[in-house]
N, C-alpha and C positions, 0 to 999 in steps of 0.2 A: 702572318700578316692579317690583321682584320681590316672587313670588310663593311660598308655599311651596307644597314640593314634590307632597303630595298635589292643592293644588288646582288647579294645571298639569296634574297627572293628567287632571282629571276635565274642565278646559275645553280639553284634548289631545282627549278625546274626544266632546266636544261640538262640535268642528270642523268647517267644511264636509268635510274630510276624510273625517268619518265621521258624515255624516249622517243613518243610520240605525241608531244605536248603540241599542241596547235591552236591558234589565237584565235578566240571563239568567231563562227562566220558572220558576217553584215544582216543588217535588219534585208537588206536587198537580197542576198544571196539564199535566207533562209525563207523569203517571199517568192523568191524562185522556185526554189528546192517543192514548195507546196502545191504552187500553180501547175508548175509542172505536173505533177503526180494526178491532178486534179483533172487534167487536160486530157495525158494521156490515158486515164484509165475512164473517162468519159465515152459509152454507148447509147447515143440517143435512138429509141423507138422507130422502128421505119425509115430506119436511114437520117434521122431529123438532125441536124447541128441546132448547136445548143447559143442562143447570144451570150449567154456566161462565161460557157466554155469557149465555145468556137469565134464567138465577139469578144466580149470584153478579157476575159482573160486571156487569150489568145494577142491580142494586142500588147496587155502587157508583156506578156513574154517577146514577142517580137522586139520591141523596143530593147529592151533587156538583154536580146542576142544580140543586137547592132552594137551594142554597150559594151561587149565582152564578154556577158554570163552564158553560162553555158546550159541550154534546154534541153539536152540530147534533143531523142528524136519526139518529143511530146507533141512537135505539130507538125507531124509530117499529112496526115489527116485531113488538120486543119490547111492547110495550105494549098492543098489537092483543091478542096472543097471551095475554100477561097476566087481560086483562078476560075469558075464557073459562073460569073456574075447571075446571066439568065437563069442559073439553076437555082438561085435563090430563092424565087417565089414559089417553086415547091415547097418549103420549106416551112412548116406548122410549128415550131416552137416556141412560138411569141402570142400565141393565141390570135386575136383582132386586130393587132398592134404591130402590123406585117411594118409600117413605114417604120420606127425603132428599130427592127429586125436590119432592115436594109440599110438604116446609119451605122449598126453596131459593126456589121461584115464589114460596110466599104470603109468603116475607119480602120479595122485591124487589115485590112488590103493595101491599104495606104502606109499603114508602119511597117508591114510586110518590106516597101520597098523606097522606107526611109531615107535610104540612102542615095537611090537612082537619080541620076539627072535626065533621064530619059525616061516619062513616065510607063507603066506597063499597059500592054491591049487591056489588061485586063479591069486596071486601075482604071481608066478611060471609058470604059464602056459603065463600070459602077457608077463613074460620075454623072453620068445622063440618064441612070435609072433612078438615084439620088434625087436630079432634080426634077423628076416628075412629082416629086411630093413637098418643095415649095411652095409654101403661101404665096399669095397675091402681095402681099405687105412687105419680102424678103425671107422671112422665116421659115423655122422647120418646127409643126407642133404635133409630134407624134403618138402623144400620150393624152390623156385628158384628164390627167390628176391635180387636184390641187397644191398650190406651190407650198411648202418647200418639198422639190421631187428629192429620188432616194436614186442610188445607186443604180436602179434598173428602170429608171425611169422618164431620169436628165433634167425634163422639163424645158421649156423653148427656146430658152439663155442658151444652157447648154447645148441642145441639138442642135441650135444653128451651129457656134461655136465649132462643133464638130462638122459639120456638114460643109462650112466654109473650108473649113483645113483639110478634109477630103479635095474638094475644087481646087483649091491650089496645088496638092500634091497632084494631083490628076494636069496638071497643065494650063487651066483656067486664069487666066491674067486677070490681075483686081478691074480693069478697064472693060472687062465681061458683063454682061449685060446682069443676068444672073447674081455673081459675086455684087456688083455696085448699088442691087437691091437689097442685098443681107448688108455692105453696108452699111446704107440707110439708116436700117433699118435697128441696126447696132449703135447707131448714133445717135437715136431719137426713143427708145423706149424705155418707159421705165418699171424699176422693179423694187420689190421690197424687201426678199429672203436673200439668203448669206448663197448658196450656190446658185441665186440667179445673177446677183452681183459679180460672182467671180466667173460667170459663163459672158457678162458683156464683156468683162476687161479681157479676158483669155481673146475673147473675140473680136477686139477689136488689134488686140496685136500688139505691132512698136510701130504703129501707124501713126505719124503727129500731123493733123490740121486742125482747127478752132472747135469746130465740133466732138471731132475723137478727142481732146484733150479735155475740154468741160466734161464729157461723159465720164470719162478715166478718173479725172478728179473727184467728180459726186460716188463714183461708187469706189473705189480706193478709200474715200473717208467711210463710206456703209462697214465695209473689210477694217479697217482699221479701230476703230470704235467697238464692233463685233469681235474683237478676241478675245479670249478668256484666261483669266488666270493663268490657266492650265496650261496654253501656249497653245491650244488649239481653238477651231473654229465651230460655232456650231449652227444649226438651221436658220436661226435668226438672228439680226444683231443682240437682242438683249436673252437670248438662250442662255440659260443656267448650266448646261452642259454642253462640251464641245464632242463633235462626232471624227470617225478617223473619215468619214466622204468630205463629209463640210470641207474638214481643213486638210483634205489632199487635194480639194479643187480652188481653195485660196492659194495652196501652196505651188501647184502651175500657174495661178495668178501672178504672184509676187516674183516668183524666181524666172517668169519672161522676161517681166522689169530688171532683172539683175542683168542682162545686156544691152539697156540704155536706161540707166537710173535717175536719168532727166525727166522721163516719163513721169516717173512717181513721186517726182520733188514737190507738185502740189501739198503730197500728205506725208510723205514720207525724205527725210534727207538719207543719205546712203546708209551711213551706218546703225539707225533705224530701220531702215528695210531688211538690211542683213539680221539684226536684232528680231523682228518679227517671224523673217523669215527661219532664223536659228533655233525660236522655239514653239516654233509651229512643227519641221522636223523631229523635235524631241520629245515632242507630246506623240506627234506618231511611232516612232521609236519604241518609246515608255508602253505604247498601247499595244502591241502586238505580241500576240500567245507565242508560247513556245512552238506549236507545229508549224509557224512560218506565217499564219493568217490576221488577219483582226477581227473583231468581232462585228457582227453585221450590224452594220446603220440601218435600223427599223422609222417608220414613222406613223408615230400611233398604233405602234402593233408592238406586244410585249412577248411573241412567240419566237421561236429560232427559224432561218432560212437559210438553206443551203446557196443558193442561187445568191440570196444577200450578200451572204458573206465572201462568198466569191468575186462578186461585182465589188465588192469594199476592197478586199483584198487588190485587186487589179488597181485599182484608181490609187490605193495607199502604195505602191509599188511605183506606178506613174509618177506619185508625186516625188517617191523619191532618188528616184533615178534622173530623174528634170532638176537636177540641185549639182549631179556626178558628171555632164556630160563634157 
């Protein structure tokens, strides 16, 4: 009997010949498989947790366990560490830049325990150590770089962004005195770079009144206009290159939208969002090395960082685990 050709392929390799033949693992799995390693073979100086490792990578991982993937035991460390809120500000590994340090912990505290409907002591008590470093205005500006910030540095879009989704996970009702300043404050600022545009939309949520939806609209079109060829995102709307932070922070942009894609109708009709969204995915996909990592989002610096690239890694992992759930 012949066979066609593809399916000789595939019983070629189903052959005692190759009896351990196995379908190459997920861009996700082998961004695990990294962090992990990353994680657990992490000893920072004097006891120090690292916001790379023990923040933001640590984070992604936890999401990623809630997910299915398997971390062994690479935070078991981190999670020790975690439950100690007040122990925090011992903690020297962020240089000057302690208030960063204490968004990084309380948000991987907060994916820690994802899934809880009953928040933790320990979630709870981060939240009010969190907001001792609110602005006046609602915001969280932890860093003092100029915009567009990089993987380990956020910039004020994002920090709030984060810093609100701590307060919710922690128990914080949006009718919070606190929360209905970041708000505000979410619905009234404006911004110019590519990850500050996707740190108001992330931030404001699948919240729909008159103001959140003008805001979502102006910067959705920034997002929109800013893609690139490439399917990815980059610093600015008219960036000649797109980065894997840029567009893993578009791409929790866009794929919140994908659970009320009314939201996004101003700029986008559904089967356009998914289209954006399809190859913004792909560009990240196409971009990541074989040991599981991407290559670190630099800005204005043409040297290598470890810490970069780790912080890229986690947020490129975020993004695409926020597409699976």
């Amino acid at each position: 009997m012949r066979y066609p050709l593809a399916l000789c392929a595939v019983l070629w390799l189903m052959s005692p010949a190759f009896p351990n033949a196995q379908p190459s693992p997920s861009a996700e799995a082998k961004a695990v498989g990294y962090l992990a390693k990353q994680v657990a073979s992490f000893k920072g100086s004097q006891g120090c947790a690292s916001c790379h490792h023990n923040g933001d990578a640590a984070r992604a991982l936890l999401m990623a366990a809630n997910r299915g993937h398997d971390v062994g035991g690479a935070l078991a460390e981190t999670r020790a560490f975690l439950q100690s809120p007040a122990g925090w500000t011992a903690n020297k590994s962020h240089g000057d830049d302690e208030g960063l340090m204490r968004l990084q912990f309380a948000a991987a505290l907060a994916a820690a325990g994802e899934k809880d409907l009953t928040p933790a002591p320990a979630l709870v008590e981060a939240a009010k150590i969190i907001l001792a470093d609110q602005m006046q205005d609602g915001s969280w500006a932890p860093d003092a770089s100029d915009p567009p910030n990089s993987p380990l540095t956020w910039g004020t879009a994002v920090a709030t962004w984060m810093a609100r989704s701590t307060l919710i996970n922690a128990g914080r009702e949006p009718d919070d005195f606190s929360v209905a300043q970041t708000d505000r404050w979410l619905r009234t600022v404006e911004v110019e770079s590519v990850p500050d545009a996707a740190g108001v939309v992330l931030g404001l949520g699948v919240t729909s009144d008159v103001m959140a939806d003008k805001q979502r609209a102006r910067y959705l079109n920034l997002l929109r206009f800013a893609q690139r060829e490439s399917g990815g995102w980059g610093p600015l709307p008219n960036a000649e290159r797109a980065t894997a932070f840029d567009t893993a922070l578009v791409l929790l942009a866009l794929q919140q939208l994908e659970t009320d894609p009314r939201l996004a109708r101003s700029t986008y009709r559904l089967e356009e969002l998914k289209e954006a969204i399809g190859k913004g995915r792909a560009y990240l996909v196409g971009q990541q090395k074989a040991d599981g990592s991407w290559p670190e989002t630099m800005r204005g610096n043409t040297s290598t960082s470890d810490a970069q690239r780790l912080s890229t890694t986690a947020w490129a992992l975020m993004a695409l685990l926020g597409g699976s759930k």
